[in-house]
VODREN-772765 format. One record per residue: chain; residue in three letters; residue number from 1; x, y, z of N, C-alpha, C in turn. Coordinates in steps of 0.2 Angstrom, whole numbers. Example, Ala and Ser with C-alpha at 12.3 -4.5 7.8 and 13.67 -1.06 7.14 Angstrom:
<recs>
{chain = A | res = ALA | n = 1 | neast = 66 | nnorth = -28 | nup = 39 | caeast = 62 | canorth = -22 | caup = 39 | ceast = 66 | cnorth = -16 | cup = 39}
{chain = A | res = SER | n = 2 | neast = 64 | nnorth = -11 | nup = 35 | caeast = 68 | canorth = -5 | caup = 36 | ceast = 64 | cnorth = 0 | cup = 39}
</recs>
This chain:
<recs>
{chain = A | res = UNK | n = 1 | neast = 4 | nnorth = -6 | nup = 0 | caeast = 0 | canorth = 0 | caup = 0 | ceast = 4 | cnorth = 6 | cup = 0}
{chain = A | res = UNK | n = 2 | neast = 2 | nnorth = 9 | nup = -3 | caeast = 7 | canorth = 18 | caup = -7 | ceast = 0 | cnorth = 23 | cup = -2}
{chain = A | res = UNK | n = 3 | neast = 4 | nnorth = 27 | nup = 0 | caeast = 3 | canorth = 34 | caup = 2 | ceast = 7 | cnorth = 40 | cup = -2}
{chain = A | res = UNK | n = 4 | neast = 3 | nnorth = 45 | nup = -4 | caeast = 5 | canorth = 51 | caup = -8 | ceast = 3 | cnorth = 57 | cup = -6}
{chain = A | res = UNK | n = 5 | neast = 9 | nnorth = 60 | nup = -7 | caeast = 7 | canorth = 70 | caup = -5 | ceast = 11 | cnorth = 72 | cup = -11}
{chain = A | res = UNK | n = 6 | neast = 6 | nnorth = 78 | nup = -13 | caeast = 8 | canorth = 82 | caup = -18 | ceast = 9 | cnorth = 88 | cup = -14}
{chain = A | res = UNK | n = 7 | neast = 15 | nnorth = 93 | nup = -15 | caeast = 16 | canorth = 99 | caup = -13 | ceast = 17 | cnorth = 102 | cup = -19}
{chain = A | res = UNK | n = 8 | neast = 12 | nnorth = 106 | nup = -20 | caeast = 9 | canorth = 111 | caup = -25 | ceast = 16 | cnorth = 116 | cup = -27}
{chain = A | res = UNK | n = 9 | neast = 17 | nnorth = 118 | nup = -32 | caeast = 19 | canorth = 124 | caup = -35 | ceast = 26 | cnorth = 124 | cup = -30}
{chain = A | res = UNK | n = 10 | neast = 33 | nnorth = 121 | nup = -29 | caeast = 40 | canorth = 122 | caup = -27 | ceast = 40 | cnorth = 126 | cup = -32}
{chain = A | res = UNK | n = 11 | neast = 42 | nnorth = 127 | nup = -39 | caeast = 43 | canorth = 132 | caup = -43 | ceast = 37 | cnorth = 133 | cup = -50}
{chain = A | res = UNK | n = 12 | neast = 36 | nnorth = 136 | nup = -49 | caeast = 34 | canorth = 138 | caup = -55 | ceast = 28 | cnorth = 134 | cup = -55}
{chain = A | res = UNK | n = 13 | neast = 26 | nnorth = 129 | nup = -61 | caeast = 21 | canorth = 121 | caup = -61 | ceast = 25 | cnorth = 116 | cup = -61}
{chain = A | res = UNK | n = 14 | neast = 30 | nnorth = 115 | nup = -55 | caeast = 34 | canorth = 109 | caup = -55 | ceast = 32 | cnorth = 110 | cup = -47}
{chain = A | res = UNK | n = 15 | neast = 30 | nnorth = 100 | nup = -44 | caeast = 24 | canorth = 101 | caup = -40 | ceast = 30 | cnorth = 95 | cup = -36}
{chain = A | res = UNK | n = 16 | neast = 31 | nnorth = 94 | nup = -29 | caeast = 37 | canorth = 89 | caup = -27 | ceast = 31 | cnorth = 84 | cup = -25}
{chain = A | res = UNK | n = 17 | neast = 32 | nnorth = 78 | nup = -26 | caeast = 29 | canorth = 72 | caup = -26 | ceast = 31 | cnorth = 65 | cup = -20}
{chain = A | res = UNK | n = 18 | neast = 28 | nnorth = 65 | nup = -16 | caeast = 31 | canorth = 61 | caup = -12 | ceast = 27 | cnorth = 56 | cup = -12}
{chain = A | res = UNK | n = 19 | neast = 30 | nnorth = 49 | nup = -13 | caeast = 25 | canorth = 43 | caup = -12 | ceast = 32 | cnorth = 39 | cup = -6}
{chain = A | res = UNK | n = 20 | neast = 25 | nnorth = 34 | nup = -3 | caeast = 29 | canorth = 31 | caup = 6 | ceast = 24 | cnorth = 24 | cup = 4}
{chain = A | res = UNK | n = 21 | neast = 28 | nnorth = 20 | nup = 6 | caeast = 25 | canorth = 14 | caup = 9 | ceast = 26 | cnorth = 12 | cup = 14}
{chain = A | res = UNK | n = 22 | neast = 26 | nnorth = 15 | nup = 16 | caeast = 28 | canorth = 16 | caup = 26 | ceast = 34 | cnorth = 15 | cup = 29}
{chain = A | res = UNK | n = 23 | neast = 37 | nnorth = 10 | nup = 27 | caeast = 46 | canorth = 10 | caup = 27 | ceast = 49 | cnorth = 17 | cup = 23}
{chain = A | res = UNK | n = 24 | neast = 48 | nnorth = 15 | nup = 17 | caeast = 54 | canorth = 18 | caup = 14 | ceast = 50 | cnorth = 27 | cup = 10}
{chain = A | res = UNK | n = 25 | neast = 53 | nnorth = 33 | nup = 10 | caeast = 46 | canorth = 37 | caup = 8 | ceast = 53 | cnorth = 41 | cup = 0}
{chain = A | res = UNK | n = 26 | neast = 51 | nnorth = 41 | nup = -4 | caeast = 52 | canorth = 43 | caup = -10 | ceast = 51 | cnorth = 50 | cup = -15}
{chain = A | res = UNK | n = 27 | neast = 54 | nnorth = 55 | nup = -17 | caeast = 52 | canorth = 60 | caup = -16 | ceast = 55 | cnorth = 63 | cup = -24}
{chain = A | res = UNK | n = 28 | neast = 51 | nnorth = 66 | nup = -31 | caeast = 53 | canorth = 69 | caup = -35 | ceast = 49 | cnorth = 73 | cup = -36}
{chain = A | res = UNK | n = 29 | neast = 52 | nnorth = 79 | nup = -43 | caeast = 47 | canorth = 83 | caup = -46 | ceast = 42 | cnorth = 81 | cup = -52}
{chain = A | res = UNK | n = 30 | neast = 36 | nnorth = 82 | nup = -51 | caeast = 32 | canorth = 80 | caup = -57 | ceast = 30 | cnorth = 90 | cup = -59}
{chain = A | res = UNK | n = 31 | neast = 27 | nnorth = 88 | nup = -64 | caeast = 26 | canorth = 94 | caup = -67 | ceast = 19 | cnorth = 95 | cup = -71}
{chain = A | res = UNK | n = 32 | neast = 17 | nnorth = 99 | nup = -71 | caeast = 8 | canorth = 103 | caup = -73 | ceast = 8 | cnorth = 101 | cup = -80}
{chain = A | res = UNK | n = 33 | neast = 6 | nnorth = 98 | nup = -85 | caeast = 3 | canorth = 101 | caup = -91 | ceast = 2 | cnorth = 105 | cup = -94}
{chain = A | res = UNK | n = 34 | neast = 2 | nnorth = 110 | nup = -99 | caeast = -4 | canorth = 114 | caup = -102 | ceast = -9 | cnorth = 111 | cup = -105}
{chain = A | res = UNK | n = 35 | neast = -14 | nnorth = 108 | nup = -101 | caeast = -22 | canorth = 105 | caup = -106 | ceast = -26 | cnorth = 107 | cup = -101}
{chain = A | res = UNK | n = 36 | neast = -31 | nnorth = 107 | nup = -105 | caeast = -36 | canorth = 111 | caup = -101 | ceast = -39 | cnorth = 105 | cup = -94}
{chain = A | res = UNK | n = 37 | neast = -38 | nnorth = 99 | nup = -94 | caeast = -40 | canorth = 95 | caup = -88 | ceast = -32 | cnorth = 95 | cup = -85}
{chain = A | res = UNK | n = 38 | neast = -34 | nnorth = 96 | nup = -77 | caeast = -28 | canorth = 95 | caup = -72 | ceast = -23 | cnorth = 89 | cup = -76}
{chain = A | res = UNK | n = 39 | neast = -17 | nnorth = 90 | nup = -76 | caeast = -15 | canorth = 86 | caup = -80 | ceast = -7 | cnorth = 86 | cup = -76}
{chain = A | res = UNK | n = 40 | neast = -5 | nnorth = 79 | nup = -73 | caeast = 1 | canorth = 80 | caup = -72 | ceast = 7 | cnorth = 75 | cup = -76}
{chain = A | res = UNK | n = 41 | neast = 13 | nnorth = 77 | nup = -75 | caeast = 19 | canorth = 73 | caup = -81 | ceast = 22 | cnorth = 70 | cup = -74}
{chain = A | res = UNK | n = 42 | neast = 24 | nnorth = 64 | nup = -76 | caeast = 28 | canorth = 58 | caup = -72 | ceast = 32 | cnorth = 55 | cup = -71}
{chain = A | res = UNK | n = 43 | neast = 38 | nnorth = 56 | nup = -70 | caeast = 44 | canorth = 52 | caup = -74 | ceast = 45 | cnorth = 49 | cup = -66}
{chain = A | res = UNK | n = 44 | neast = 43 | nnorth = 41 | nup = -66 | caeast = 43 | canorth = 35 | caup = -63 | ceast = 52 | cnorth = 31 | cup = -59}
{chain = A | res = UNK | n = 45 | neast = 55 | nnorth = 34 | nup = -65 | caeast = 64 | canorth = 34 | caup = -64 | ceast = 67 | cnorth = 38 | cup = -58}
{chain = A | res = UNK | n = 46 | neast = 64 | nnorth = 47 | nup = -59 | caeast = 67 | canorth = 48 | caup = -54 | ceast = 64 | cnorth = 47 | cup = -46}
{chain = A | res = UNK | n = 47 | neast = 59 | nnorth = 42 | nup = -45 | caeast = 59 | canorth = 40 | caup = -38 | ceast = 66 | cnorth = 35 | cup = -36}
{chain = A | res = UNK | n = 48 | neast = 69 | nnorth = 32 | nup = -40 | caeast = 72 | canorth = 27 | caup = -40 | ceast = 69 | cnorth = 21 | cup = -37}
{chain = A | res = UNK | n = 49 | neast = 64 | nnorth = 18 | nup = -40 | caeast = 60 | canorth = 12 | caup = -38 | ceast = 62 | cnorth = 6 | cup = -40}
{chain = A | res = UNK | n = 50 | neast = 64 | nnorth = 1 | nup = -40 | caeast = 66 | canorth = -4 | caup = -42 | ceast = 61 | cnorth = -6 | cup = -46}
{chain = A | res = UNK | n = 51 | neast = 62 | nnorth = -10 | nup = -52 | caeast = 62 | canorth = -10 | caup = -60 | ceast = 54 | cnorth = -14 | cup = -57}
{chain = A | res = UNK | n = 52 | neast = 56 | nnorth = -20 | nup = -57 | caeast = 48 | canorth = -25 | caup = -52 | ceast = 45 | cnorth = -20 | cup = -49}
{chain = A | res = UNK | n = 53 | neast = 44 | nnorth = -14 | nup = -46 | caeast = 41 | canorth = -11 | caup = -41 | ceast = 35 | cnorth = -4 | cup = -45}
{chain = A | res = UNK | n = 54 | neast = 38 | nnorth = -4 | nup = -50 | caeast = 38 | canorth = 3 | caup = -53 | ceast = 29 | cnorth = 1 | cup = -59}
{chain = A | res = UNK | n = 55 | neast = 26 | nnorth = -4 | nup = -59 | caeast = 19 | canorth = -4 | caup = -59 | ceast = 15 | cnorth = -4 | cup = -55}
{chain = A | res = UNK | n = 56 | neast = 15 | nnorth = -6 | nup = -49 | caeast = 11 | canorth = -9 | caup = -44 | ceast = 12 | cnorth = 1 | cup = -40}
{chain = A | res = UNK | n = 57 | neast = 17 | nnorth = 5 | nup = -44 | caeast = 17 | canorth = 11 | caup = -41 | ceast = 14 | cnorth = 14 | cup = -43}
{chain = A | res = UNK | n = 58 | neast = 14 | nnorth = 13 | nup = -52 | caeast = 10 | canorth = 18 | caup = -58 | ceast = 5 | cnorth = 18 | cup = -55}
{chain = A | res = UNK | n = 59 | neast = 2 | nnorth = 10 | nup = -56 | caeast = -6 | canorth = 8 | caup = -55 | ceast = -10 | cnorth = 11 | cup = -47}
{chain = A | res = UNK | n = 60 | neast = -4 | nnorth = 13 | nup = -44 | caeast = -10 | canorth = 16 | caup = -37 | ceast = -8 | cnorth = 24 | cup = -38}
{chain = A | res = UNK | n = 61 | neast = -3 | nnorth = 27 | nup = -39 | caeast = -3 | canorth = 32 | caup = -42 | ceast = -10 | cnorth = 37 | cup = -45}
{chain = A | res = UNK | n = 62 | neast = -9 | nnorth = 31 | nup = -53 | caeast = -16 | canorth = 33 | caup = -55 | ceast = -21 | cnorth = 32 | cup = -53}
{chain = A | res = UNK | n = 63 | neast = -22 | nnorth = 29 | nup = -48 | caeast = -29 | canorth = 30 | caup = -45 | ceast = -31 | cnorth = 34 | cup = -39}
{chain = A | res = UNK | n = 64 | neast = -23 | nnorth = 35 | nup = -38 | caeast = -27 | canorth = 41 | caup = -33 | ceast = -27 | cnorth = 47 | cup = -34}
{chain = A | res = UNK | n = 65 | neast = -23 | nnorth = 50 | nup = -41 | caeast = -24 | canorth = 54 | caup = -45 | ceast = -31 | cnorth = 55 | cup = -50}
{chain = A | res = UNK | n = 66 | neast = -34 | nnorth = 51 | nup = -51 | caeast = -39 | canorth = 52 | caup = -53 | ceast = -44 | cnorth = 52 | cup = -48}
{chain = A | res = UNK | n = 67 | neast = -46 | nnorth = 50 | nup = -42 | caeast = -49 | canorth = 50 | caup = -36 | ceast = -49 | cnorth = 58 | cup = -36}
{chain = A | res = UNK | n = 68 | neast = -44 | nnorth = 65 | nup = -37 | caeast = -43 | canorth = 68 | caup = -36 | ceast = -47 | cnorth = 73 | cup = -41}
{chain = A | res = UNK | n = 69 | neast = -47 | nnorth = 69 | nup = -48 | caeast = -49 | canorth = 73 | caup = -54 | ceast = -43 | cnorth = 76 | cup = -57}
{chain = A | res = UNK | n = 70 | neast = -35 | nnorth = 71 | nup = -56 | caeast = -32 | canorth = 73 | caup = -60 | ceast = -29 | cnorth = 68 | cup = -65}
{chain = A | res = UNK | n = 71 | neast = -27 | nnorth = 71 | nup = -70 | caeast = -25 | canorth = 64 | caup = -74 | ceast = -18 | cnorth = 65 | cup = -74}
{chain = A | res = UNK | n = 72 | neast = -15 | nnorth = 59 | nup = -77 | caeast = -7 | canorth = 56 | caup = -74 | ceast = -5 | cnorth = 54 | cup = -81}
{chain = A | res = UNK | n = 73 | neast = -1 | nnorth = 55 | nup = -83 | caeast = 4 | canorth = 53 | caup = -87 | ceast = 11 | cnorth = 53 | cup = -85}
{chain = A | res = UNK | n = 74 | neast = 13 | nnorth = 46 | nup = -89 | caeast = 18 | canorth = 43 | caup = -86 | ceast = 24 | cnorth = 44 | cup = -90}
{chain = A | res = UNK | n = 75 | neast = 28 | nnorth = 47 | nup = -90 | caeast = 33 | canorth = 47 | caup = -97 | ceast = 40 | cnorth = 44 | cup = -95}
{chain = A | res = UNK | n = 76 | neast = 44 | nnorth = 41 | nup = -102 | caeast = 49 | canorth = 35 | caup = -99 | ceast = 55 | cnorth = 41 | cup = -98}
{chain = A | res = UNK | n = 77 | neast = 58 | nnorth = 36 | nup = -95 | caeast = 64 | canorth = 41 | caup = -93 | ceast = 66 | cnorth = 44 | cup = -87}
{chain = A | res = UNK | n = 78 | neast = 69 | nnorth = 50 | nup = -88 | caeast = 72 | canorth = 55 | caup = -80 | ceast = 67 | cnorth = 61 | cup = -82}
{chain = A | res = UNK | n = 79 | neast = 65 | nnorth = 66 | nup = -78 | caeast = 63 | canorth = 70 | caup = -79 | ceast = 68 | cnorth = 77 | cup = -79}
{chain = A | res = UNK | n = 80 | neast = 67 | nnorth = 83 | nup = -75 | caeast = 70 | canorth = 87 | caup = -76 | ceast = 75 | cnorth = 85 | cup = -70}
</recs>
């Protein structure tokens, strides 16, 4: 089980993203969209999640991101 906090606006529309499994708590920058639905970018890598671990993360992410009314996109790679 995942627990997440978003802290809004660190700079600009880059948003810091903490997800916790109650051990361990992981902490990057996601970023805003320009679309007209809330819309956030994802980059899965810089949590440093181990490779096996990095679905079972997306998949509760997006749910609780959409619980919220917002939509997630996941994009490969490092972010900023």
């Amino acid at each position: 089980m995942y627990t997440f906090h978003l802290q809004k606006n660190v700079h600009m529309y880059n948003h810091l993203l903490t997800i916790s499994d109650g051990q361990t708590r992981r902490q990057a920058i996601v970023e805003s969209a320009p679309t007209k639905q809330q819309t956030l970018l994802v980059w899965l890598t810089d949590f440093g999640f181990p490779s096996e671990e990095e679905a079972p993360v997306q998949a509760a992410l997006k749910r609780w991101l959409a619980e919220q009314g917002v939509r997630c996109v996941f994009r490969p790679g490092r972010g900023r």
